[in-house]
Structures are given as C-alpha cells and as structure tokens.
C-alpha positions, 0 to 999 in steps of 0.5 A, spaced: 049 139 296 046 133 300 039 135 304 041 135 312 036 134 318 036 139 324 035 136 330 033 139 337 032 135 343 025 138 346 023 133 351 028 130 358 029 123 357 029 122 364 024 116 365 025 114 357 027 106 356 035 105 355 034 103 347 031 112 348 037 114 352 042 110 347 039 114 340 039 121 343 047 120 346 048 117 339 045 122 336 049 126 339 045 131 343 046 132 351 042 137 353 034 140 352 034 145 346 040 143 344 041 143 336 045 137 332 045 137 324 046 130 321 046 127 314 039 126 312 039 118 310 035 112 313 040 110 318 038 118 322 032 116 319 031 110 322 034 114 329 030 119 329 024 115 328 025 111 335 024 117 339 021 122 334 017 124 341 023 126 344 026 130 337 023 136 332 026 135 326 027 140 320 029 138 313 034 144 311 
C-alpha cells in the first residue's frame, strides 16, 4: 500500500501570493478545513512545501 498524505487547508489564502493560490487550487482544496488525501511523492511534497503555512500535513 502506498503512504498517503492528508491535507487540510486551515489558513484563508485571501492576501497569499498567486503562485500560493495556484498550489492550494492544484492541490485540490476550496474552502478552510476542507480534507484532501494525495499520494505522498515529491512532487506533493514539493507543493505542500511552498504553502506549508496555509496547510496541516498528516502522514496515513
């Protein structure tokens, strides 16, 4: 089984830079507390790096 990464958006990325806005959208969330689970690789690695002040990680 592959490890997956849950991501929770828990800041507004109203007044976050484009590029921010841009990651968060790719990364498929919308809306504060809202829950995604991604394959954990380094290309989400690298994504939830650039806004890892917007996000909460968990390794499941």
């Amino acid at each position: 089984m592959a490890k997956m990464l849950r991501i929770t958006l828990v800041k507004s990325t109203i007044g976050s830079k484009p590029q921010h806005r841009k990651t968060i959208e790719a990364l498929g969330l919308k809306k504060i507390r809202q829950v995604v689970e991604k394959q954990d690789n380094p290309q989400m690695r690298g994504m939830v790096e650039k806004v890892k002040h917007l996000v909460k990680v968990e390794e499941i």
